[in-house]
KEROKOL-860321 format. One line per field, with one value per residue (C-alpha): x, y, z; residue number from 0. Coordinates in steps of 0.5 Angstrom, whole numbers. Each point is the difference from the previous one (the first is absolute). Example, Ala and Ser with C-alpha at 12.3 -4.5 7.8 and 13.67 -1.06 7.14 Angstrom:
# residues 2
px <- (25 2)
py <- (-9 7)
pz <- (16 -2)
nr <- (0 1)
//
This chain:
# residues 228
px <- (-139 1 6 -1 0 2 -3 3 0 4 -5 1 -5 1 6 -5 -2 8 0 3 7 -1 -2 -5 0 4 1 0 6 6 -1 0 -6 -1 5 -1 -8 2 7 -5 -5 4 2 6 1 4 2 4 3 -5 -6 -6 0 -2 -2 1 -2 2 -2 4 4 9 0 6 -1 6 2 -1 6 5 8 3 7 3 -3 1 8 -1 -3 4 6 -4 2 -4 -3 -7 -4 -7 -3 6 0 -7 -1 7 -2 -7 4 5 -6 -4 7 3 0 -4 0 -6 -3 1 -2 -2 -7 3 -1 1 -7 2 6 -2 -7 4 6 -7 -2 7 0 -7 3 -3 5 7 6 5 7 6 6 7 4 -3 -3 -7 1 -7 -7 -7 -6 -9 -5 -1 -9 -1 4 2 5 -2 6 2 6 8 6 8 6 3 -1 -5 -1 -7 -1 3 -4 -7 3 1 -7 -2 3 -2 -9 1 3 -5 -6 -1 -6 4 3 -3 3 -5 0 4 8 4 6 -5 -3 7 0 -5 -6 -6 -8 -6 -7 -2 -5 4 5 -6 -2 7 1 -5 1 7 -3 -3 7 4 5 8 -1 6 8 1 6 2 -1 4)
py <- (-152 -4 -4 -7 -5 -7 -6 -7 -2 2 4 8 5 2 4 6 1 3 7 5 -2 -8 -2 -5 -5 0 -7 -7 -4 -2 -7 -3 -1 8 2 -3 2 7 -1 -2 6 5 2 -1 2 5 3 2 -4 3 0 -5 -4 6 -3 4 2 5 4 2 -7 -1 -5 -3 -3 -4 2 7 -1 5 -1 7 1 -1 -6 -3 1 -3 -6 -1 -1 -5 2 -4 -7 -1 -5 -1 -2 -2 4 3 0 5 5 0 2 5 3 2 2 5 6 5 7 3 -5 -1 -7 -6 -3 -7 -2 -6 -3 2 -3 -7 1 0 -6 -4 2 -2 -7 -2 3 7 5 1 3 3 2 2 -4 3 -6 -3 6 2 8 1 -2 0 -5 0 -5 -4 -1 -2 4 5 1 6 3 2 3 0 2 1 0 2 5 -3 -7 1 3 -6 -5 4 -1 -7 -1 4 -5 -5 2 1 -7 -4 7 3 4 6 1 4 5 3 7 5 1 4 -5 -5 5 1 -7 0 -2 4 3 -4 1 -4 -3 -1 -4 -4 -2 -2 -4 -4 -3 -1 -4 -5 -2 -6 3 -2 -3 -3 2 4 -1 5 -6 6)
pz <- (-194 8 1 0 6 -2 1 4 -7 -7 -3 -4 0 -8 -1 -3 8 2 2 -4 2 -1 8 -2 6 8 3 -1 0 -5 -1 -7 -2 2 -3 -7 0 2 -7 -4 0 0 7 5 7 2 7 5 6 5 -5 0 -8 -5 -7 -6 -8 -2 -6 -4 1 -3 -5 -5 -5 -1 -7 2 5 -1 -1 1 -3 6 3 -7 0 8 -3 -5 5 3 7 4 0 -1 5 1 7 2 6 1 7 0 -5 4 6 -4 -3 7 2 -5 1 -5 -1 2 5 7 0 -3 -2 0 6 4 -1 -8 0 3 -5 -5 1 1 -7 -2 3 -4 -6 -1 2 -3 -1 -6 3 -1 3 0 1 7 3 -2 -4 -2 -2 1 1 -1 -1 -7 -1 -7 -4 4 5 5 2 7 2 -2 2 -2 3 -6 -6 -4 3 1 -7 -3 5 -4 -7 1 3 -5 -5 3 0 -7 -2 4 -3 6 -1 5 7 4 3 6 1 -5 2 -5 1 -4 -5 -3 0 -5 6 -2 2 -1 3 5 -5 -6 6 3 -7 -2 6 0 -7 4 5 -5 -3 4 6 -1 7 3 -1 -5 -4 -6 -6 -5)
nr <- (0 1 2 3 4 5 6 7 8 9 10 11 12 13 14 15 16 17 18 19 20 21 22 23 24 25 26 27 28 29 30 31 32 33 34 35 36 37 38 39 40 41 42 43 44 45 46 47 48 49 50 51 52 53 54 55 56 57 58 59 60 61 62 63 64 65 66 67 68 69 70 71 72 73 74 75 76 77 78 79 80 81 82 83 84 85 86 87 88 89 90 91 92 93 94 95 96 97 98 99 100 101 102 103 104 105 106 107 108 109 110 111 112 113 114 115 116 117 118 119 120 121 122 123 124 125 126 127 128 129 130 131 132 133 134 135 136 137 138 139 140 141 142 143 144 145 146 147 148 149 150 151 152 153 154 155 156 157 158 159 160 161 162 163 164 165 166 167 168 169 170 171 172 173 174 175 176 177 178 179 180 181 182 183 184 185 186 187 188 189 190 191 192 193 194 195 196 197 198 199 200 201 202 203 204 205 206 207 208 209 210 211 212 213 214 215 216 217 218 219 220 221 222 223 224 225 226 227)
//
């Protein structure tokens, strides 16, 4: 199947028409409007900081299903010491950056780059992008952000600075998709880390299918505030 070019405007090729390894599409822009057509038919940009915009689908496609998270023993005894204080979108612009900063074992580099950073602070001031953190005292230990469309929150990225901060900052988000019904947080691409989590496999098909139901519920747009 070919590698699509994108148009001036926010138009998908299917994500049917990906590669084997989920390439569907190269170039466009990450303006809003892009950005929410691209989230909401199951494709996300992915790319390094000397590549052109690459747009994907892959197949099988992580998911988590928010009441399918799953506390080990360990993390429940860290959650019971309350550790750290939990903020919403207090300081998304940090954590993107700590993010694309952290390093990562088995990676050179990042795929959040300057471009994405900036895309998503923008999706963050019109209310679309958020993020979960973890706070020790007055400095920012942990967290992770993505894109909320309907009832989905499209996870992008977390970070840590301290022994499960990021795991607790995905608990309370998981706590929170399932008090406001989330359908699921996507979760991209398999990760191992994730599937001890609970996150799991599905067909493209089936997310595709899943996702579009999704799309037809009221987006949590705005601030979010934890209301339990």
């Amino acid at each position: 199947m070919p590698v699509y070019q994108l148009p001036k405007e926010a138009l998908f090729p299917h994500p049917s028409e990906a590669v084997d390894d989920g390439l569907l599409a190269i170039g466009g822009d990450l303006a809003p409007e892009r950005l929410v057509a691209a989230y909401a038919s199951g494709i996300f940009p992915w790319y390094g900081d000397n590549d052109p915009i690459l747009w994907w689908s892959p197949n099988p496609r992580l998911v988590l299903y928010p009441e399918k998270f799953k506390v080990s023993k360990s993390l429940k005894q860290t959650l019971k010491k309350q550790p750290f204080d939990i903020r919403i979108d207090f300081a998304f612009d940090e954590v993107i950056e700590s993010c694309s900063k952290i390093p990562r074992k088995g990676q050179d580099g990042t795929w959040i780059t300057s471009e994405m950073i900036e895309a998503f602070k923008q999706m963050h001031k019109i209310g679309l992008a958020h993020s979960i953190e973890t706070w020790e005292g007055n400095k920012l230990v942990g967290g992770l952000y993505g894109l909320s469309l309907g009832n989905v929150f499209f996870g992008e990225s977390m970070f840590h600075k301290r022994k499960d901060a990021s795991k607790i900052a995905f608990y309370y988000l998981s706590q929170l998709c399932k008090k406001w019904c989330f359908a699921f947080i996507d979760c991209q691409v398999t990760n191992p880390h994730l599937l001890t989590l609970g996150a799991q496999e599905i067909t493209r098909d089936n997310f595709l299918d899943e996702l579009a139901m999704s799309m037809e519920k009221q987006t949590q747009q705005g601030i979010w505030e934890f209301d339990f």
